[in-house]
N, C-alpha and C positions, 0 to 999 in steps of 0.2 A: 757598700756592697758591690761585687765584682759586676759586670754587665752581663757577663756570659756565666752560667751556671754550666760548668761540662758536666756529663754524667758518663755512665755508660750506654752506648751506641742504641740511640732511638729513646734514650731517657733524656738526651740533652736540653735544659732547660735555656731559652733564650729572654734574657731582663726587661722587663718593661724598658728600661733605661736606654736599652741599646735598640730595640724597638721602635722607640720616639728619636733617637738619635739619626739612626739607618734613614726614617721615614724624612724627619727633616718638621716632623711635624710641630713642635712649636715655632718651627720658622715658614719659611715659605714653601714644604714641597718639596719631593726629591723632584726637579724638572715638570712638578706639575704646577699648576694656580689657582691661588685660593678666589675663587671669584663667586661663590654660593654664600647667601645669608641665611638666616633664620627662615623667613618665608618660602626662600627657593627651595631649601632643606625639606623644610615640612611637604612644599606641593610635589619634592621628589618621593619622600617615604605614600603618599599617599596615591602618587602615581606607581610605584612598586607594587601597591596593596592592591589594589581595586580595580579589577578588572574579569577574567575568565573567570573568576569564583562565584562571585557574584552575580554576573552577567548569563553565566554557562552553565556553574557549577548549581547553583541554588536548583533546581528540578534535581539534582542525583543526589544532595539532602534531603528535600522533602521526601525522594522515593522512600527513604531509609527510615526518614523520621516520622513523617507525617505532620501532620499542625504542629508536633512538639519541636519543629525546624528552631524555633524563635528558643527553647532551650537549649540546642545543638549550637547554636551559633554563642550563646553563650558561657558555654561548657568551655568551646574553645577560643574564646575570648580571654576567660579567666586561666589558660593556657598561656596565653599571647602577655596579659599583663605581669604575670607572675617574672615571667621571662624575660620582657619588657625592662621590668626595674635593673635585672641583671645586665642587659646590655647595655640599661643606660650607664650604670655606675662605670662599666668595663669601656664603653664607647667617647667617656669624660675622662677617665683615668690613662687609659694607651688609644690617645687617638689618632691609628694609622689606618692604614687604608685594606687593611688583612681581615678586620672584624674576629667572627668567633675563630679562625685559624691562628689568628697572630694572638687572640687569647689563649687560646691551648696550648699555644705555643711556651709561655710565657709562663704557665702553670704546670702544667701535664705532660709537657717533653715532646719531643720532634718526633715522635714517630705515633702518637694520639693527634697533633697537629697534620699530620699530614693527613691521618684518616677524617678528620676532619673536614679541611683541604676537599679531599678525595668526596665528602657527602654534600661538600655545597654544589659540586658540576651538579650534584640530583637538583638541589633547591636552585640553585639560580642558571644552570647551563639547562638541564632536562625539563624545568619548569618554564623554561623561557618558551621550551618547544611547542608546550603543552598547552602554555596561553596564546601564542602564536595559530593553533589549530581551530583554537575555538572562534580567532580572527573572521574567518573565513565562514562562518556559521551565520553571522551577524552581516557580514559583506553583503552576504548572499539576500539579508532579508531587507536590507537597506537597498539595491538594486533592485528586488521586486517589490518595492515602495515605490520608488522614484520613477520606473520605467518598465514595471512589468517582466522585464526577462532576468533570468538569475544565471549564473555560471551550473554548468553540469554536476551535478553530483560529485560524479568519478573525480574533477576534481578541483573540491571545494569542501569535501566532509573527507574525517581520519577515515582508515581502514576500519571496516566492523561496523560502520555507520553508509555504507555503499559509499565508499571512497577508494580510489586508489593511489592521486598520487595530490596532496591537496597545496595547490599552487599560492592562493592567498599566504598561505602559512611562511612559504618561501618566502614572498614578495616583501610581507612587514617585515621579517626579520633583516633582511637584505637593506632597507631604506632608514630602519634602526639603526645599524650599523653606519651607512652614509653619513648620517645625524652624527651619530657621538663622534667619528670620524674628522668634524669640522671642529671641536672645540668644544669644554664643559660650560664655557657661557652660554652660547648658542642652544645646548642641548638642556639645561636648565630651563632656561625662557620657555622651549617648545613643553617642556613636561609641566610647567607650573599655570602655563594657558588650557593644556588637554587634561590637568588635576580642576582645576575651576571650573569646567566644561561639563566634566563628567560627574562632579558630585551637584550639580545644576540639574543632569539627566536625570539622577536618583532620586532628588528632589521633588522633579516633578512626576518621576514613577510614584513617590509616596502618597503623593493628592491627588490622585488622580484611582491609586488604588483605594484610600480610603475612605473616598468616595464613594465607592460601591461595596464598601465592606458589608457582611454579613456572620453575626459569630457561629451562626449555627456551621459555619463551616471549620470551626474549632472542634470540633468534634464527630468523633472521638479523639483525644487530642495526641494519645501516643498510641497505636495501633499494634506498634511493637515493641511498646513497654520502653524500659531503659536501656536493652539490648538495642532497638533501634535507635533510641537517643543519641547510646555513644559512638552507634556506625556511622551518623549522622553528623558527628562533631567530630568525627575522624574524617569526612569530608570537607563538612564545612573549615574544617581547618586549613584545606586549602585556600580557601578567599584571604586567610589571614596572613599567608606569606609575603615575605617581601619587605614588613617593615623592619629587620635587620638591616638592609643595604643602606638604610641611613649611614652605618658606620662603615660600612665600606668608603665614604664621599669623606673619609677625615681630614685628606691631604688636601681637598681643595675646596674643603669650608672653612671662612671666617669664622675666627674664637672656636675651636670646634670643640674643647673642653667643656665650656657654656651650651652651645647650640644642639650639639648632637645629642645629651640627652633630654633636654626640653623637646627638640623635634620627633623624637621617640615615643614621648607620654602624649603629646598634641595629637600624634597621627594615632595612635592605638586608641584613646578616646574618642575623635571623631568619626573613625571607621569602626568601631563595635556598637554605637550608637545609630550610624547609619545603618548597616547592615542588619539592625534588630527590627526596624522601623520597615527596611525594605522588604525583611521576609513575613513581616506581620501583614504588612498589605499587601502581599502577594497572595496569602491563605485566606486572608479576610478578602478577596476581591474573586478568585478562585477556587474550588477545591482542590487540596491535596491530590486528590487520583488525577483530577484535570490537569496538573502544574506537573506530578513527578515524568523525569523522563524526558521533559518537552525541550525540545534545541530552541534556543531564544525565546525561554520561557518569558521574559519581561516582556516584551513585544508581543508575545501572545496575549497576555493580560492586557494588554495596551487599548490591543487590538478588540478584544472580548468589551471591555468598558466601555468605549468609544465605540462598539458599531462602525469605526474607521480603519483602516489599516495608514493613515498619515500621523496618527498617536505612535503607533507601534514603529513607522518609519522613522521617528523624532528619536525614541531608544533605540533603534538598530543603530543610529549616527551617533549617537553617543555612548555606543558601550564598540562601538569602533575607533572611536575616538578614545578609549579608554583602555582597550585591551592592548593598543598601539603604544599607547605610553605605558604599559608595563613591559611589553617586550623592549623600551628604550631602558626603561631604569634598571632593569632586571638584567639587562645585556654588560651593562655598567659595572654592576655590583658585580658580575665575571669575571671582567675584564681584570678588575682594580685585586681582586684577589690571585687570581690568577700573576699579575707581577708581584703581589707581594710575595707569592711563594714562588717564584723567579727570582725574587731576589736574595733568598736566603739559599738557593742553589736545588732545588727539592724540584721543580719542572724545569724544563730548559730555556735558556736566555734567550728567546727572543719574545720572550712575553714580558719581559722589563723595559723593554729595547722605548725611551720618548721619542715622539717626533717634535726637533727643535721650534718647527715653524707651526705645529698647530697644540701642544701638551699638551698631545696621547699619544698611548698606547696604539698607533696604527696596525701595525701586524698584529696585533692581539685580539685587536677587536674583528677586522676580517677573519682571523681564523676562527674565533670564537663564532661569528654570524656562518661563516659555512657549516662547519661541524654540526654545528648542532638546527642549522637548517633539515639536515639530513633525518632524524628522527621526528621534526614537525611535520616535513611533509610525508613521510609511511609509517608513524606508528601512534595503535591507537589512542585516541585520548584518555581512556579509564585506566591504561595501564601503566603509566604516567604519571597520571596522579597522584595513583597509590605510592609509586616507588618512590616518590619527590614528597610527599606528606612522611612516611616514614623515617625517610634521609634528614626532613628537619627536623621532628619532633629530636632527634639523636643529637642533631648539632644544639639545638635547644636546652638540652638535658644537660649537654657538656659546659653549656656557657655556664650555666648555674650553678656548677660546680665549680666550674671557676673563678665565680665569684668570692666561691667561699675559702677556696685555695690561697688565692692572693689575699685578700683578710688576714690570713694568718699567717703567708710569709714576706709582703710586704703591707705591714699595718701602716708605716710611712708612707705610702706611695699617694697624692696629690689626688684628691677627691671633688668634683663639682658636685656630685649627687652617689648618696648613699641609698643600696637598698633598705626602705623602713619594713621595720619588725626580723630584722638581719637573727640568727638564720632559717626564720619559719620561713619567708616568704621564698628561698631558692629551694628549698625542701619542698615546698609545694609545688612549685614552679618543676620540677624533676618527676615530683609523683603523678602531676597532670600529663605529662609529655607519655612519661613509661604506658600512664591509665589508654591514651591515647592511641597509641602506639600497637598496643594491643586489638584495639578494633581495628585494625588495617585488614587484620585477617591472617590464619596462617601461609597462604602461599605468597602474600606480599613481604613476609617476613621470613621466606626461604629468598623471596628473589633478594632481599636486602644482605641475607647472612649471606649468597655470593656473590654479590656486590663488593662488600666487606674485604673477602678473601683475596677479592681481584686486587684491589688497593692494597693491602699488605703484602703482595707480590709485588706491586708496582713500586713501591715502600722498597723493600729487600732489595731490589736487583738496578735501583736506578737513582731514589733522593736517597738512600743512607750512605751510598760511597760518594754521592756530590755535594753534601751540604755545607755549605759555607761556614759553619758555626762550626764543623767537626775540623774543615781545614785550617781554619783561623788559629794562628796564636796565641797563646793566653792570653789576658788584660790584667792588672795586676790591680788597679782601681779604678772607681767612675770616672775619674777624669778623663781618660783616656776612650770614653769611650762613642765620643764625636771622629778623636782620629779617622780610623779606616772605616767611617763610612762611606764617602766616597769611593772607595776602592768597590769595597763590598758591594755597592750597588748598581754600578759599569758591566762589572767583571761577568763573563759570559759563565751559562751555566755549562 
């Protein structure tokens, strides 16, 4: 089969083949290195995960849900695995470093791939900002642990929380970026110490909550029925982002056929586990009215249990320790997408650009850390959320779809792990996202439909006359299609 599927303009389909070829990925790397294993994998997907959702996010579920929080979280759990299966088969099958872009790519055509593209700056550029803000919440409460005095309001909390310009938020992102800046070994070790670290935190949030549980606080257990359920699990769905950027790390994990999607299923079992455990002893240790709403709700509880505020300073340090490594994993998973669609000519060439002495992405990653600095430190956190829970549930839907796409036009194409019960489970995995999707609300889903717009503008007037797939020459068979890659992945956009 040819490498390149041409179609017409914004249909053009790009091959798995040429895909792996371009990336370099059964070998070493276009210029990156494969220095991450299984374990490093896993404490990255679970340093992506776990953090502002959990830490920040868990009070603005319970608002929604109330005790039935421990439902919501796993409403969208069974979101997350459904979806899960699909990225892993896709993440074992074409393992480069584009995730669900270079999947759409690959099924759905260049210009679904780019909007695609276009919805992860929400998931992993806008979410970075958003976990970044909740940084500074926790800072503050670990500072008034340790020494009494906290940073000013004005600026240390989003706009709309008496904030106005909130500096923490800068500062992680800023030192994120130094990190990944030095090298993916380096930046692996610090994520897979601050992934052991923090689920160590949660740990001892669980016994220390369950200690003082009480059911009568289970009830009433849904206050606003199913409708607040699913608003609930349209929140809580933000804790569960971030375990995709597994597959963004394809180029420079060992075996990553193997790895990438066993460290898919590891981390979305341990984190929906965790996360059940944690919101149960939050409501059993708390009420619901007491917990919705509250900034560094865990540490409140900490604090309420223990009669101490040194409980509640133990979790402030570690869900700072925690939301720090997902601004590094999550700034990552940007980066790497970001050159891949650099590399096929759809943003501009200087987000491909390695640097020979440290392989990375330098300039990509500094732009990536100011940019989107800019919306962590002045805008608010709830609005945010929504627009970055929307943008993935959509990227979610599509990969599933993808799944089922490639199935059927390439049945050949090299499998480590199949989705089982193929094809209930991506049909489900679609209907959860869409069910999802819908509690966002409708004004979250007017800001998404111009959002949308903006990127099919962005699409028309700038990747469809430069994509490198459209300028390239035919290929006439596979063999051929190692040739120019080299070319292809220099070549400025």
């Amino acid at each position: 089969m040819s490498p390149r599927a041409a179609g017409p303009s914004g249909l053009r389909i790009k091959s798995p083949d040429l895909l792996v070829a371009e990336s370099g990925a059964d070998l070493e790397g276009n210029g990156l290195q494969r220095s991450m294993g299984l374990f490093q994998l896993v404490c990255f997907g679970i340093g992506a995960i776990v953090g502002t959702g959990i830490f920040v996010g868990l009070s603005d579920t319970v608002a929604e849900a109330g005790p039935a929080v421990i439902v919501s979280f796993v409403l969208a759990a069974l979101t997350c695995v459904f979806t899960a299966f699909s990225f892993a088969e896709l993440g074992g099958a074409i393992p480069v470093s584009g995730s669900s872009y270079s999947y759409a790519y690959a099924t759905l055509g260049e210009r679904t791939a780019f909007l695609v593209g276009w919805c992860l700056l929400l998931e992993y550029g806008i979410s970075v900002s958003a976990v970044a803000v909740g940084w500074g919440q926790y800072l503050n409460e670990l500072l008034g642990s340790l020494t009494g005095w906290q940073l000013p309001a004005a600026l240390s909390s989003p706009p709309g929380d008496g904030g106005v310009v909130n500096i923490p938020a800068v500062v992680v992102m800023l030192l994120a970026a130094l990190l990944l800046v030095r090298g993916i070994r380096e930046s692996a070790r610090a994520t897979a110490a601050m992934a052991v670290l923090k689920l160590a935190v949660l740990v001892l949030f669980c016994v220390i909550g369950f200690s003082a549980f009480r059911a009568g606080h289970l009830s009433p257990f849904a206050p606003q029925s199913v409708a607040g359920i699913t608003s609930g699990a349209s929140v809580a769905f933000f804790s569960y982002i971030g375990f995709d950027a597994i597959t963004t790390a394809g180029e420079e994990v060992k075996n990553p056929r193997r790895n990438i999607p066993l460290a898919i299923m590891i981390c979305i079992g341990v984190v929906t586990v965790l996360y059940c455990l944690v919101a149960l002893a939050a409501i059993g240790a708390l009420s619901s009215d007491q917990v919705a709403d509250q900034p560094a709700a865990l540490s409140l509880i900490v604090n309420h249990v223990t009669h101490s505020t040194l409980g509640g300073g133990v979790i402030a340090f570690g869900a700072v320790v925690a939301i720090a490594s997902v601004v590094l994993a999550v700034m990552y998973g940007q980066t790497r997408i970001l050159m891949s669609m650099s590399r096929d000519g759809l943003v501009p060439g200087v987000f491909e650009r390695i640097s020979p002495r440290t392989s990375t992405p330098v300039a990509n990653t500094w732009i990536v850390a100011v940019v989107f600095a800019v919306p962590a430190a002045v805008v608010p956190l709830d609005v945010v959320m929504n627009l970055t829970t929307i943008g993935t549930l959509a990227v979610m839907a599509v990969v599933n779809l993808c799944v089922m796409v490639l199935r059927r036009t390439r049945p050949d194409l090299p499998r480590r792990f199949r989705v089982p019960l193929f094809p209930v489970s991506p049909l489900l995995g679609i209907g959860f996202c869409l069910y999802l999707m819908y509690g966002t609300g409708p004004a979250t889903w007017l800001q998404f439909a111009g959002f949308l717009v903006v990127g099919a503008l962005v699409y028309a007037c700038y990747g469809r006359r430069r994509s490198r797939l459209a300028q390239a020459e035919p290929v006439v068979d596979g063999a051929a299609a190692a040739a120019p890659a080299p070319v292809m992945a220099t070549r400025e956009g």
